[in-house]
Structures are given as structure tokens and as C-alpha cells.
Gaussian input, Z-matrix of N, CA and C with variables (Angstrom, degrees):
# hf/3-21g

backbone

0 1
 N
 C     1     B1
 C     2     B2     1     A1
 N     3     B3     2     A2     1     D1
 C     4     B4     3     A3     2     D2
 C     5     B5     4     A4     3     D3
 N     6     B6     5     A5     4     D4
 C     7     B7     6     A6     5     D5
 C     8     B8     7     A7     6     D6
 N     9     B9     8     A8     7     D7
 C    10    B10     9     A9     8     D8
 C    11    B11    10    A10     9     D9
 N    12    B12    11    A11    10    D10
 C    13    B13    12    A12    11    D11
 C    14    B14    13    A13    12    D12
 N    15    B15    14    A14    13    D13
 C    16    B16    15    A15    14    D14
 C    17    B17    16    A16    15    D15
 N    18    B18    17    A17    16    D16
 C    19    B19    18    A18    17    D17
 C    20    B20    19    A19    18    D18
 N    21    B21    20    A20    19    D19
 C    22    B22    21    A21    20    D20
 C    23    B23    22    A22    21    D21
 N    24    B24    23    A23    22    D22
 C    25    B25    24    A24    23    D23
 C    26    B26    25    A25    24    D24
 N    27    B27    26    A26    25    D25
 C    28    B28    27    A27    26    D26
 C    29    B29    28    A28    27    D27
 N    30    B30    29    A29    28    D28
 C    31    B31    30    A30    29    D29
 C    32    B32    31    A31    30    D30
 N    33    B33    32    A32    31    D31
 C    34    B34    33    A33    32    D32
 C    35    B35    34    A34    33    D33
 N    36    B36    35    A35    34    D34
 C    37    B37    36    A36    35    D35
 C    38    B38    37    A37    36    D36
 N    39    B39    38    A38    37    D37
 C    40    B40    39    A39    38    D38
 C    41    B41    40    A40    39    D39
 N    42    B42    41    A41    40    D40
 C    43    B43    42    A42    41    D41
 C    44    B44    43    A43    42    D42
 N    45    B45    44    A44    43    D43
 C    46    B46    45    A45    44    D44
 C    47    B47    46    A46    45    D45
 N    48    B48    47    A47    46    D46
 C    49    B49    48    A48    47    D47
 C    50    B50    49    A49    48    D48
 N    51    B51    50    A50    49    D49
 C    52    B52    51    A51    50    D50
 C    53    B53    52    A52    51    D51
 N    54    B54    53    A53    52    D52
 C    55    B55    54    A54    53    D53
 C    56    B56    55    A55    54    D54
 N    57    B57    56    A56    55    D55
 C    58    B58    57    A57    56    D56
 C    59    B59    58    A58    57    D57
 N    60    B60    59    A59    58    D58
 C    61    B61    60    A60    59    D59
 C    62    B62    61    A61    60    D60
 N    63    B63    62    A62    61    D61
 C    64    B64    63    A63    62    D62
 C    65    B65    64    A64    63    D63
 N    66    B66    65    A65    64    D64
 C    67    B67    66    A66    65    D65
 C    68    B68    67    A67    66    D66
 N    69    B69    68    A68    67    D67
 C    70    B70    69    A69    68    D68
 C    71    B71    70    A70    69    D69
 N    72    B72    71    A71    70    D70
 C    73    B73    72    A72    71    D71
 C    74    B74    73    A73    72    D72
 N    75    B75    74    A74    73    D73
 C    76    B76    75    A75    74    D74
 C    77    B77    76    A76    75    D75
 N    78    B78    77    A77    76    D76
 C    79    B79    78    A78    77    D77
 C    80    B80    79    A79    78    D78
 N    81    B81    80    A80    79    D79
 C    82    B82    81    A81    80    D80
 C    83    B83    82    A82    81    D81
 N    84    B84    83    A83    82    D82
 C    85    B85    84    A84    83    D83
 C    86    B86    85    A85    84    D84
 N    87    B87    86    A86    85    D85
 C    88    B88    87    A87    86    D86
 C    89    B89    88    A88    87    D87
 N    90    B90    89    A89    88    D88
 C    91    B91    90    A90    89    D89
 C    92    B92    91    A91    90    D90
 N    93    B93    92    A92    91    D91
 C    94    B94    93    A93    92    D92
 C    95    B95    94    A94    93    D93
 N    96    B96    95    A95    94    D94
 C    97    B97    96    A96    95    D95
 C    98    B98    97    A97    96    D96
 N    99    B99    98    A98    97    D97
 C   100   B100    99    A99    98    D98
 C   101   B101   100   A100    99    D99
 N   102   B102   101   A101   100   D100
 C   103   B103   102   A102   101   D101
 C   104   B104   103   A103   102   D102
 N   105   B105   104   A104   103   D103
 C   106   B106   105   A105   104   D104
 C   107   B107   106   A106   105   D105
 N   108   B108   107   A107   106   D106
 C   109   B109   108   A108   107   D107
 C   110   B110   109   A109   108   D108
 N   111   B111   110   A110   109   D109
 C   112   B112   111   A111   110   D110
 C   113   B113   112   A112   111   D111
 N   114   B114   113   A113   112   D112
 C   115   B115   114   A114   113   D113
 C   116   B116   115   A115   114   D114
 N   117   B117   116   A116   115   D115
 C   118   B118   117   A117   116   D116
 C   119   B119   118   A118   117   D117
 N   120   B120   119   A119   118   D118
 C   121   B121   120   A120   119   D119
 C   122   B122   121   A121   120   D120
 N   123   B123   122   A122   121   D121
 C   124   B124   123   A123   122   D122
 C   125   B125   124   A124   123   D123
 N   126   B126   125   A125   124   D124
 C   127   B127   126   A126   125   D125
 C   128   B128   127   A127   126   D126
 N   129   B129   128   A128   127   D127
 C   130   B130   129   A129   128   D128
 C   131   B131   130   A130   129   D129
 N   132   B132   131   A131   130   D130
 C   133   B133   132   A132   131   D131
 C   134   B134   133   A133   132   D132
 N   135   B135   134   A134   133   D133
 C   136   B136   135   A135   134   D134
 C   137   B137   136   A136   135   D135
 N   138   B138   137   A137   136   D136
 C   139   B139   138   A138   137   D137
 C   140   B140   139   A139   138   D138
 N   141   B141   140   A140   139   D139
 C   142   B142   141   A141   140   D140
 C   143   B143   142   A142   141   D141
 N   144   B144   143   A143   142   D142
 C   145   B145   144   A144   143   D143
 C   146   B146   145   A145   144   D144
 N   147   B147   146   A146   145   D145
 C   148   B148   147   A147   146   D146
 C   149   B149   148   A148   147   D147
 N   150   B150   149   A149   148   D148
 C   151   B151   150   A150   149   D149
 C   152   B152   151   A151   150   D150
 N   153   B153   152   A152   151   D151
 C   154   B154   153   A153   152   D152
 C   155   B155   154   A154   153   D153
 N   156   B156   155   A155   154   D154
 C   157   B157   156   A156   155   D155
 C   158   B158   157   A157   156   D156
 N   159   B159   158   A158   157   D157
 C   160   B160   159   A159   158   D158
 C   161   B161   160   A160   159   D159
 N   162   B162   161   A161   160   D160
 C   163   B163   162   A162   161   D161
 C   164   B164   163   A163   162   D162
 N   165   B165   164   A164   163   D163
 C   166   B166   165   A165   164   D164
 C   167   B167   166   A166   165   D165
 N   168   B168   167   A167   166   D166
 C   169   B169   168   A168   167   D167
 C   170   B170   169   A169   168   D168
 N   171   B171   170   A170   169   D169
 C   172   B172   171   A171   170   D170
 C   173   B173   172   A172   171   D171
 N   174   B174   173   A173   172   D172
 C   175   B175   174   A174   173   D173
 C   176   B176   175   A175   174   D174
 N   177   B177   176   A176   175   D175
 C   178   B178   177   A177   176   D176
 C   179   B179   178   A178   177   D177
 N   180   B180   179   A179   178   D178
 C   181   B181   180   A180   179   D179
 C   182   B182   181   A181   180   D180
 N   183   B183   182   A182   181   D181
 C   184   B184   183   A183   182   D182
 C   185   B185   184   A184   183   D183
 N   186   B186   185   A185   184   D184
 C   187   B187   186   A186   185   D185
 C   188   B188   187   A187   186   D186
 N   189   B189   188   A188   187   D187
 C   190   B190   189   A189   188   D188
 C   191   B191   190   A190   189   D189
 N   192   B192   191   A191   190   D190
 C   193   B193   192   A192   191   D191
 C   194   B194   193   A193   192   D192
 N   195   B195   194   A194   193   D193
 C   196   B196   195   A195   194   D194
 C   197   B197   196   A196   195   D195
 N   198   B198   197   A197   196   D196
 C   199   B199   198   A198   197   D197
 C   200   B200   199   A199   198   D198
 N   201   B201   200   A200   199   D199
 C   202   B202   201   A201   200   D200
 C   203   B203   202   A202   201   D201
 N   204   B204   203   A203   202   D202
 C   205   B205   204   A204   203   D203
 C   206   B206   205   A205   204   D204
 N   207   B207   206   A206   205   D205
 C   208   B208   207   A207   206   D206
 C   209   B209   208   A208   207   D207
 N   210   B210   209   A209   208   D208
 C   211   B211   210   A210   209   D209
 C   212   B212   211   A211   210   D210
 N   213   B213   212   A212   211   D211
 C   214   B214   213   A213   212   D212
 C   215   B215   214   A214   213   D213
 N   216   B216   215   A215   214   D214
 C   217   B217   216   A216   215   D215
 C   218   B218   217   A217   216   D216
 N   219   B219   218   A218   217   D217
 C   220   B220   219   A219   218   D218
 C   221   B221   220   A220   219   D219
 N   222   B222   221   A221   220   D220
 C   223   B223   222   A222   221   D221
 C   224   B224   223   A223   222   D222
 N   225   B225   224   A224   223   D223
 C   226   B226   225   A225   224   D224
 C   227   B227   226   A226   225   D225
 N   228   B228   227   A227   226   D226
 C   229   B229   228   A228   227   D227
 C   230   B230   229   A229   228   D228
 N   231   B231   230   A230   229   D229
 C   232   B232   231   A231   230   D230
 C   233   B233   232   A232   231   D231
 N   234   B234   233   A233   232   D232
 C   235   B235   234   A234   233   D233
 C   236   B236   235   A235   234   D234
 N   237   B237   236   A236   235   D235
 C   238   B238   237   A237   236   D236
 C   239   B239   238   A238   237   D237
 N   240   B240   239   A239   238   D238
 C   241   B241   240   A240   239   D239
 C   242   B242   241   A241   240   D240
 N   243   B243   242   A242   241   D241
 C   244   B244   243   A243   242   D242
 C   245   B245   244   A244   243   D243
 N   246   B246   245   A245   244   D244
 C   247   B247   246   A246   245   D245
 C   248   B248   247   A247   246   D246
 N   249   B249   248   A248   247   D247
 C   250   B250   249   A249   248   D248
 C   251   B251   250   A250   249   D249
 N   252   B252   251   A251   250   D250
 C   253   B253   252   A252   251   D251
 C   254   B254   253   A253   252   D252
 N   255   B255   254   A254   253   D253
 C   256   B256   255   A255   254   D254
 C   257   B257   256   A256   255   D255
 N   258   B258   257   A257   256   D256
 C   259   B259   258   A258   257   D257
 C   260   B260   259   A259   258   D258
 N   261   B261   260   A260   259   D259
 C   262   B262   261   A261   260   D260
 C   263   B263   262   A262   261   D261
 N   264   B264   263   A263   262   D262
 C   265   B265   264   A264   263   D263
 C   266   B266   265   A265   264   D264
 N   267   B267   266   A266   265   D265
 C   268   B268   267   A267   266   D266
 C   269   B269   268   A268   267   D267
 N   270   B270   269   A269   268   D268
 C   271   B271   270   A270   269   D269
 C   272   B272   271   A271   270   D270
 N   273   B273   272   A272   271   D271
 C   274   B274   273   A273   272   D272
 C   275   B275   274   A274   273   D273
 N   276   B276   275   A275   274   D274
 C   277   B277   276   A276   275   D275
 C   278   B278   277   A277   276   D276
 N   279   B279   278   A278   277   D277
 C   280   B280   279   A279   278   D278
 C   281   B281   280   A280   279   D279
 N   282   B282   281   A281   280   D280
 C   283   B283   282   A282   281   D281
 C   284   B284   283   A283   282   D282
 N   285   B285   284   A284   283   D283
 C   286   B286   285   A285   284   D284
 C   287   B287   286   A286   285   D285
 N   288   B288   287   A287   286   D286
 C   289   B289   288   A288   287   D287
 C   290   B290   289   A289   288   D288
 N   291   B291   290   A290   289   D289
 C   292   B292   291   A291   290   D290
 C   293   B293   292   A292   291   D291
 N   294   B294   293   A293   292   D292
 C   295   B295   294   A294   293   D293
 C   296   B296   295   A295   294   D294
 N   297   B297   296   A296   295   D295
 C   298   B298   297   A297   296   D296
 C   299   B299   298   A298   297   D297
 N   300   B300   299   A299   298   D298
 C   301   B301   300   A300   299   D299
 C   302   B302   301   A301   300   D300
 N   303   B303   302   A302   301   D301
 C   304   B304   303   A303   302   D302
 C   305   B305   304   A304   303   D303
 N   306   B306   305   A305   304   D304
 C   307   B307   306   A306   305   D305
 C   308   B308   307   A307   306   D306
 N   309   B309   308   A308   307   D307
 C   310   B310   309   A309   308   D308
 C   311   B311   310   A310   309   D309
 N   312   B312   311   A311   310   D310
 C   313   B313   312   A312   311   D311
 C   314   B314   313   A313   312   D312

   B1=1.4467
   B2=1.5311
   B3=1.3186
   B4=1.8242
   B5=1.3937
   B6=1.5505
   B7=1.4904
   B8=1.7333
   B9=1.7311
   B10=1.8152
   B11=1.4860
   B12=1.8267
   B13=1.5779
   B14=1.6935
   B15=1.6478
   B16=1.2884
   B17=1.8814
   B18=0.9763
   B19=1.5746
   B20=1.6185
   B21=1.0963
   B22=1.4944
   B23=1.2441
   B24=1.0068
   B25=1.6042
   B26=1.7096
   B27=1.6296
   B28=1.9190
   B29=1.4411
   B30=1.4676
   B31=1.4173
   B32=2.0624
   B33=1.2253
   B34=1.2257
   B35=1.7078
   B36=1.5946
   B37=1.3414
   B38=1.8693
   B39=1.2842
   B40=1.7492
   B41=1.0142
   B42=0.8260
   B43=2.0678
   B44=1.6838
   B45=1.2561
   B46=1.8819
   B47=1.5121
   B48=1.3809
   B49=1.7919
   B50=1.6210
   B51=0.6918
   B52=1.7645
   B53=1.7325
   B54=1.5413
   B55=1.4059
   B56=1.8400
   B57=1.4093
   B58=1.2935
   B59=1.7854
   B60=1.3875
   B61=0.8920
   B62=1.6349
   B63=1.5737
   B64=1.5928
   B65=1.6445
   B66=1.5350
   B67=0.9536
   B68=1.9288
   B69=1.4644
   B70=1.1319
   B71=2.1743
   B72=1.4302
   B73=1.5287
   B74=1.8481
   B75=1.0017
   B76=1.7914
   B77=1.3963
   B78=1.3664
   B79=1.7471
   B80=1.6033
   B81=1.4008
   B82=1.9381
   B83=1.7806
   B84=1.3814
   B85=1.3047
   B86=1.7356
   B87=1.2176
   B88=1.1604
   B89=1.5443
   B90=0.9538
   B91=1.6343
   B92=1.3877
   B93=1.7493
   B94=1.5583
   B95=1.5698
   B96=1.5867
   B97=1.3194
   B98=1.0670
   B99=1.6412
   B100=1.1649
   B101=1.4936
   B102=1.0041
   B103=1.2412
   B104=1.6600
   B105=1.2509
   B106=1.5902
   B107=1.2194
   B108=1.5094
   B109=1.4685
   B110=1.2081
   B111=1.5076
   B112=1.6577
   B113=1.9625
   B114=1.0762
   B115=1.2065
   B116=1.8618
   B117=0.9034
   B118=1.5895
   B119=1.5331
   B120=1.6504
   B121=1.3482
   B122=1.8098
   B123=1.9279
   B124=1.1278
   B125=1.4164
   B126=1.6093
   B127=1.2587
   B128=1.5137
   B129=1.4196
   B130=1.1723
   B131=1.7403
   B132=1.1437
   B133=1.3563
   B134=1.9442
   B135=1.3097
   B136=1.6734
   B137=1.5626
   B138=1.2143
   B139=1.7776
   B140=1.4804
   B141=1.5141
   B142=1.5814
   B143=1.6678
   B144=1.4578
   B145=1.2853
   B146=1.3315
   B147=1.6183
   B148=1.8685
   B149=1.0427
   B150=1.8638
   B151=1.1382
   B152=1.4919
   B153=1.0692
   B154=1.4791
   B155=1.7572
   B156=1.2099
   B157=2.0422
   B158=1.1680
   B159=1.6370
   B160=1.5007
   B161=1.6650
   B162=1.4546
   B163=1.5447
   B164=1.9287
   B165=1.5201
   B166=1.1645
   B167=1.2803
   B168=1.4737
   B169=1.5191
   B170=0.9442
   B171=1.0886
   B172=1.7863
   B173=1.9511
   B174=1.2653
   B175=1.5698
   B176=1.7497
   B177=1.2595
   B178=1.6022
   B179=1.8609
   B180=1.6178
   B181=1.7472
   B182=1.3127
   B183=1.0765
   B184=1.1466
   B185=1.7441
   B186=1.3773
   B187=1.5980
   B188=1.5400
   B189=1.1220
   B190=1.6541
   B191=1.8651
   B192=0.9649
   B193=1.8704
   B194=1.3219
   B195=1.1170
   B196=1.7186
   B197=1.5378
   B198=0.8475
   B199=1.9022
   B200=1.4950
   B201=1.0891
   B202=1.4359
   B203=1.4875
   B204=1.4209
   B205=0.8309
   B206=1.9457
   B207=1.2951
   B208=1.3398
   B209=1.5332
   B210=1.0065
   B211=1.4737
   B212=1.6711
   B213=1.4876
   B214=1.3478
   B215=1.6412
   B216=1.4619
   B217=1.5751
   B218=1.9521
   B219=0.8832
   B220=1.2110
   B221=1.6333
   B222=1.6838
   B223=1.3797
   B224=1.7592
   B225=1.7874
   B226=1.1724
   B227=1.3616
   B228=1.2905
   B229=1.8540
   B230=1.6120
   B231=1.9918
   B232=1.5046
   B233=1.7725
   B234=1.2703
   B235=1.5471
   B236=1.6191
   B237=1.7763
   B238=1.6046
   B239=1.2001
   B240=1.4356
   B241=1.2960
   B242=1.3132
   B243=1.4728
   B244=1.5240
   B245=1.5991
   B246=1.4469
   B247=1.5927
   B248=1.5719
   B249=1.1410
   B250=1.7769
   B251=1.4261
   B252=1.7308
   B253=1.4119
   B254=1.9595
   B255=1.3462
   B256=1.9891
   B257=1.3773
   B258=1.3182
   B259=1.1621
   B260=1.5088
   B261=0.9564
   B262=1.8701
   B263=1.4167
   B264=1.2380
   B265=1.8928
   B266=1.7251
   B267=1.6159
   B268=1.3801
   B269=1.0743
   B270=1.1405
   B271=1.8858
   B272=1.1126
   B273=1.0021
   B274=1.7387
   B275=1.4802
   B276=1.2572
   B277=2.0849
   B278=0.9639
   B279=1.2948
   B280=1.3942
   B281=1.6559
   B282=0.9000
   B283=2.0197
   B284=1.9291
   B285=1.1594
   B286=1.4964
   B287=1.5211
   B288=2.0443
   B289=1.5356
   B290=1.8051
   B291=0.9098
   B292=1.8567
   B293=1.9382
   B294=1.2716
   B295=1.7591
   B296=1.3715
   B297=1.8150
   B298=1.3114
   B299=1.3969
   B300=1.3376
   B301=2.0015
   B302=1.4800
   B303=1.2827
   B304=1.6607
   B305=2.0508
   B306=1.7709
   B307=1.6421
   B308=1.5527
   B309=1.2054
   B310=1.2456
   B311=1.7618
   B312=1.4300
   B313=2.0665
   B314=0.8147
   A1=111.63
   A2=117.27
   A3=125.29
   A4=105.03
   A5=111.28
   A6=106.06
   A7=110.18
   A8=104.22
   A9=119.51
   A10=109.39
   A11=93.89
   A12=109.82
   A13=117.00
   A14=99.31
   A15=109.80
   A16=101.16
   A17=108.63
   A18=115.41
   A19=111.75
   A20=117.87
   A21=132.23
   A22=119.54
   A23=108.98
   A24=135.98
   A25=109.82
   A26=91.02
   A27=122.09
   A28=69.78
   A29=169.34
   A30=144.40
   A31=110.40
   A32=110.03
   A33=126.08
   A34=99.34
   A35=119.64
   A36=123.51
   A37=117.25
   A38=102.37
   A39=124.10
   A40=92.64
   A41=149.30
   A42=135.45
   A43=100.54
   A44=112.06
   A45=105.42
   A46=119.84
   A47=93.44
   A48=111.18
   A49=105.57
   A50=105.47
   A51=125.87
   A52=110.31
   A53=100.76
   A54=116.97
   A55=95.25
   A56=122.25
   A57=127.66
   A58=106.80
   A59=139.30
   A60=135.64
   A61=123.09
   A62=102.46
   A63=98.02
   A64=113.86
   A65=103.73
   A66=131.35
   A67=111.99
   A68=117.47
   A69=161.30
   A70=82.26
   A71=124.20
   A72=94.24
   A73=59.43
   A74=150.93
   A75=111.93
   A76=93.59
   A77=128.15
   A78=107.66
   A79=92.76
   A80=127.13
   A81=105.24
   A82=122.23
   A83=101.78
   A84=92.31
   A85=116.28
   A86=129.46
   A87=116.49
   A88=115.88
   A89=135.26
   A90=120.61
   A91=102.84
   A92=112.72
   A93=107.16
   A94=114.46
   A95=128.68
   A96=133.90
   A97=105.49
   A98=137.12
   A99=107.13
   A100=148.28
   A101=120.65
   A102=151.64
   A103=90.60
   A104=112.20
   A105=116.87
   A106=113.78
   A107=130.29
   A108=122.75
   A109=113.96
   A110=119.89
   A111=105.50
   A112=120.00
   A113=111.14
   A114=124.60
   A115=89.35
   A116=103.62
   A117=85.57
   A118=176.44
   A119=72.38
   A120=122.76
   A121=121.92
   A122=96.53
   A123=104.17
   A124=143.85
   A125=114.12
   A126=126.72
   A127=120.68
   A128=123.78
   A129=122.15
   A130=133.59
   A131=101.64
   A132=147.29
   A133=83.97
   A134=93.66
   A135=113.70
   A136=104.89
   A137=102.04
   A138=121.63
   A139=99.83
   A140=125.39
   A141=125.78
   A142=86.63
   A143=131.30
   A144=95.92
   A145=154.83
   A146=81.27
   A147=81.54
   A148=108.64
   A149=152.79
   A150=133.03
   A151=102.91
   A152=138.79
   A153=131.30
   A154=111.26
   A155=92.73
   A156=90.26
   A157=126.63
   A158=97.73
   A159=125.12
   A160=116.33
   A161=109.79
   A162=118.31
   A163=107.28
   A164=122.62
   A165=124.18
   A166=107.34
   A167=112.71
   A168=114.69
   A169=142.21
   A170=102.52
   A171=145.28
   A172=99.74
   A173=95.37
   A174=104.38
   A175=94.98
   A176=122.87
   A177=115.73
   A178=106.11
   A179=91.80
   A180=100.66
   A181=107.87
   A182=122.57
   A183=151.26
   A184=124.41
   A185=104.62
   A186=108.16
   A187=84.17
   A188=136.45
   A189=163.91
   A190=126.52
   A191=94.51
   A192=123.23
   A193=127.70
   A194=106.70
   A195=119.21
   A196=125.50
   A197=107.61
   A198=115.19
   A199=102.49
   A200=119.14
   A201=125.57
   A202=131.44
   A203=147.96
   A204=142.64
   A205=96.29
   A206=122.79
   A207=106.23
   A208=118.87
   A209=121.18
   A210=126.38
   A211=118.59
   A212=111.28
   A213=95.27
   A214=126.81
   A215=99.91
   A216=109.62
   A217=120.95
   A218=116.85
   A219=107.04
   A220=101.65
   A221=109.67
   A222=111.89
   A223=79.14
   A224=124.36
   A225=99.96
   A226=118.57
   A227=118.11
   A228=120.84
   A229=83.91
   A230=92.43
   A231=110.72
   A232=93.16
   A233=116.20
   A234=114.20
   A235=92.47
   A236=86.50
   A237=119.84
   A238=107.21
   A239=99.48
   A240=118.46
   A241=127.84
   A242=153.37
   A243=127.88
   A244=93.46
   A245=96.98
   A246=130.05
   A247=103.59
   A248=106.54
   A249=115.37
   A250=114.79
   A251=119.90
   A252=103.02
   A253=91.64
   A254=86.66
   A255=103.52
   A256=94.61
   A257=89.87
   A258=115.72
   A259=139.54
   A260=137.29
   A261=140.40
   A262=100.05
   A263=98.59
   A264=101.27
   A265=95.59
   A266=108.86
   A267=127.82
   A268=120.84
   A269=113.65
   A270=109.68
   A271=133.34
   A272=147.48
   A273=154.48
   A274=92.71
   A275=87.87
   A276=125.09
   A277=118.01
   A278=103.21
   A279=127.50
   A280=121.06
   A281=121.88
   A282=137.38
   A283=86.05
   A284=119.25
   A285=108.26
   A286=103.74
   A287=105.49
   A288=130.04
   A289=87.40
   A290=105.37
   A291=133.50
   A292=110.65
   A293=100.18
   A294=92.60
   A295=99.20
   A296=124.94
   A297=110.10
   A298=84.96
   A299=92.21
   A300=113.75
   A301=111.60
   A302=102.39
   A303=111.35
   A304=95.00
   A305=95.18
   A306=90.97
   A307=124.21
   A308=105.52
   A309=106.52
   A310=92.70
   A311=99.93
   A312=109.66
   A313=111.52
   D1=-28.60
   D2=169.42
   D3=-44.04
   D4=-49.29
   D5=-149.90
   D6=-91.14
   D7=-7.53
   D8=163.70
   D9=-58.55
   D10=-52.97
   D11=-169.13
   D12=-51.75
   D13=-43.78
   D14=-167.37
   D15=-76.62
   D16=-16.45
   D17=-171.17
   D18=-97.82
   D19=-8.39
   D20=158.03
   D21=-78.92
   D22=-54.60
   D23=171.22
   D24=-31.39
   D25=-64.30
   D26=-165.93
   D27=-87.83
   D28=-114.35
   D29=-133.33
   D30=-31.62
   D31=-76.72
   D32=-155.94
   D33=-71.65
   D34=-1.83
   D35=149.98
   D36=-64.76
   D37=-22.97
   D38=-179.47
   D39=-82.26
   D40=-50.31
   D41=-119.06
   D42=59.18
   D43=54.69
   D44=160.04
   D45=-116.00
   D46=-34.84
   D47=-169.17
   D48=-68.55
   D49=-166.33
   D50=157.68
   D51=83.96
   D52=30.79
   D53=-164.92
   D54=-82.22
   D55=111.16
   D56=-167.15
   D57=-91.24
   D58=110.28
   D59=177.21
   D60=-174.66
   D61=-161.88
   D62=172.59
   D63=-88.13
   D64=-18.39
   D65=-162.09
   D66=-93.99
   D67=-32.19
   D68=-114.98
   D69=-83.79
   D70=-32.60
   D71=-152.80
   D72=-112.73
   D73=-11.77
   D74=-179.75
   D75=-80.53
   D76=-33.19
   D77=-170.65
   D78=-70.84
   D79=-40.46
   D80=174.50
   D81=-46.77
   D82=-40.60
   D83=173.81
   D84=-72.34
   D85=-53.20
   D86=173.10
   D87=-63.80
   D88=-15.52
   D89=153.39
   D90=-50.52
   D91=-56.60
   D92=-164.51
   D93=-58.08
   D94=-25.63
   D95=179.38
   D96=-83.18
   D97=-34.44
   D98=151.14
   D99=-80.49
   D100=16.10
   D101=-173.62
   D102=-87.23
   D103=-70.59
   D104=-174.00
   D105=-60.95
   D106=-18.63
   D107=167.94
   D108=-111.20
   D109=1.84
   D110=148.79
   D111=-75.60
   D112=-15.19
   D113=-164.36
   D114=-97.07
   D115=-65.96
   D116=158.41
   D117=12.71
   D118=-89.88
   D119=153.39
   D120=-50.85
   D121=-77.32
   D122=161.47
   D123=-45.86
   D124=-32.12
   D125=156.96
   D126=-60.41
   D127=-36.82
   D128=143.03
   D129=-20.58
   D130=-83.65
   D131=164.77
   D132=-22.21
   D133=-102.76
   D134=172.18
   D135=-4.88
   D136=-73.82
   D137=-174.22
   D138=-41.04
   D139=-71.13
   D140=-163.91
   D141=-59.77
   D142=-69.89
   D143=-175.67
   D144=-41.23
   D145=-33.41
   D146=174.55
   D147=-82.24
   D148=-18.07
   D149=174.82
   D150=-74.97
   D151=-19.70
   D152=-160.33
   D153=-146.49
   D154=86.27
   D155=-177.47
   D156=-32.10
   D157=-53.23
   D158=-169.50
   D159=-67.75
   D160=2.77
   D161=-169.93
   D162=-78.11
   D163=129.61
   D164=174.27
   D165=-83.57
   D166=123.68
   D167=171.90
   D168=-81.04
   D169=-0.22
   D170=175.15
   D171=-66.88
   D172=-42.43
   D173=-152.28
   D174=-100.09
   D175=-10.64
   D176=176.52
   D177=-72.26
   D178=137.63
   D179=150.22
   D180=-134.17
   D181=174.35
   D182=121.87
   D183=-9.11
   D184=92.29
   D185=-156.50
   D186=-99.47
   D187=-85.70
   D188=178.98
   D189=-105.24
   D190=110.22
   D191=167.97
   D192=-121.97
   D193=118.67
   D194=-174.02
   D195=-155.93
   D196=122.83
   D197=169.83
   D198=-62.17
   D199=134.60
   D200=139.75
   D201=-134.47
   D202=178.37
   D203=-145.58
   D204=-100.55
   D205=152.46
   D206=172.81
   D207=-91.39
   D208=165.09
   D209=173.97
   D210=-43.14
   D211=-53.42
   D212=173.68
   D213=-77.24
   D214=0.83
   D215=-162.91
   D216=52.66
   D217=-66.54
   D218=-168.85
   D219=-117.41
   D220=165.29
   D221=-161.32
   D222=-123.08
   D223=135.28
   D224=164.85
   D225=-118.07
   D226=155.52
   D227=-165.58
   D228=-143.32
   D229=143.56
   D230=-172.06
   D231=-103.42
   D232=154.83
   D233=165.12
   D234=-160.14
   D235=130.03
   D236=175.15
   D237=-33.32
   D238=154.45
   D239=178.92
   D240=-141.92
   D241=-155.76
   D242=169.08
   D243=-88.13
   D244=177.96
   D245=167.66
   D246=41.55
   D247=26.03
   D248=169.19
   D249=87.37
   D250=28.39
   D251=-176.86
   D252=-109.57
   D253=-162.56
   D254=-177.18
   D255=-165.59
   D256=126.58
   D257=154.71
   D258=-100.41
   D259=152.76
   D260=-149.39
   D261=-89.67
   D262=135.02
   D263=165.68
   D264=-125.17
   D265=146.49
   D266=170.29
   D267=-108.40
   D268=91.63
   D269=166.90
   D270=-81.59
   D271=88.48
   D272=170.62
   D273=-30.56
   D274=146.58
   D275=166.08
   D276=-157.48
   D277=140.75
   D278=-172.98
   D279=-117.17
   D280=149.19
   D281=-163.80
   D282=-99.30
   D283=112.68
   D284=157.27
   D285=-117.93
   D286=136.15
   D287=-146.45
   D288=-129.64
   D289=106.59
   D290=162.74
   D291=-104.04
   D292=99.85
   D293=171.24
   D294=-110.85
   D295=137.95
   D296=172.46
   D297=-114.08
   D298=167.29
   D299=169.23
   D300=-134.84
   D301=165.67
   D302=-171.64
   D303=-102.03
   D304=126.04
   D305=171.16
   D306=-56.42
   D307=171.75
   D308=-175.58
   D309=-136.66
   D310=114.34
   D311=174.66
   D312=-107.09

């Protein structure tokens, strides 16, 4: 529930969040996923330009998109416990892979 909170939060830092309903925190999260693949996206975008001036941006799509797992796989974080011990938390991460290309007519 931290990582909803914190992602509402980082929405309604945009002007995206603040969607009032029954419905109200799944449309926050999918604002927040799209949020992360417009940003993405654009970094994409960015990239073909800067390797190639001459590239029409008009003419890029979307060649290849894919999740994969990251190299270290898991991120680890300790959280307290009684009588002075800690116990391990595992967080998964993931690599997300956007290639665009320029059409060809």
C-alpha cells in the first residue's frame, strides 16, 4: 500500500491524480502507468534523435516493447523487527525495452 500511496502522491504532483470515485485509485494507477510509458516513450523518441539529426519524427513507430527481468533481479531492504532483529524484504525489478524505428514507404 506504500508504493499506491507514493504513486498517488508522484500523480497529483502532475495534475493526474485526484480522480474521486468508486473507481477513483485503479484510474490513479493507470494514469501512473501511463505516465511511465509516455516518459518512456519520449526518451525513446529523444534517443533516435540524438543519434540521427536527419530522422523524421513524423515517420517513427514503435518497432519492439518488452519487460524483462533486471540483472540483479531483486533489490534487498531490511525492516525492524522485535527484540532487535530484521528481517529481509525482496523487491523485484524489472528492465523496460522500447525500440522505435523510422517507416519505410
Amino acid at each position: 500500500m506504500a508504493v499506491v500511496s507514493g504513486a498517488l502522491l508522484f500523480l497529483q504532483g502532475f495534475g493526474l491524480g485526484g480522480v474521486i470515485g468508486t473507481y477513483g485509485l485503479v484510474l490513479d494507477l493507470i494514469g501512473f502507468v501511463l505516465f511511465l510509458l509516455f516518459v518512456l516513450l519520449s526518451s525513446a523518441i529523444s534517443n533516435a534523435q540524438h543519434k540521427n539529426e536527419n530522422v523524421d519524427l513524423d515517420r517513427l513507430y514503435v518497432k519492439t516493447a518488452f519487460a524483462d527481468e533486471a540483472p540483479d533481479g531483486n533489490m534487498v531492504r531490511w525492516r525492524p523487527r522485535a527484540q532487535g532483529r530484521a528481517t529481509q524484504i525482496q523487491k523485484g525489478m524489472s528492465h523496460l525495452t522500447v525500440v522505435v524505428a523510422e517507416r519505410e514507404d
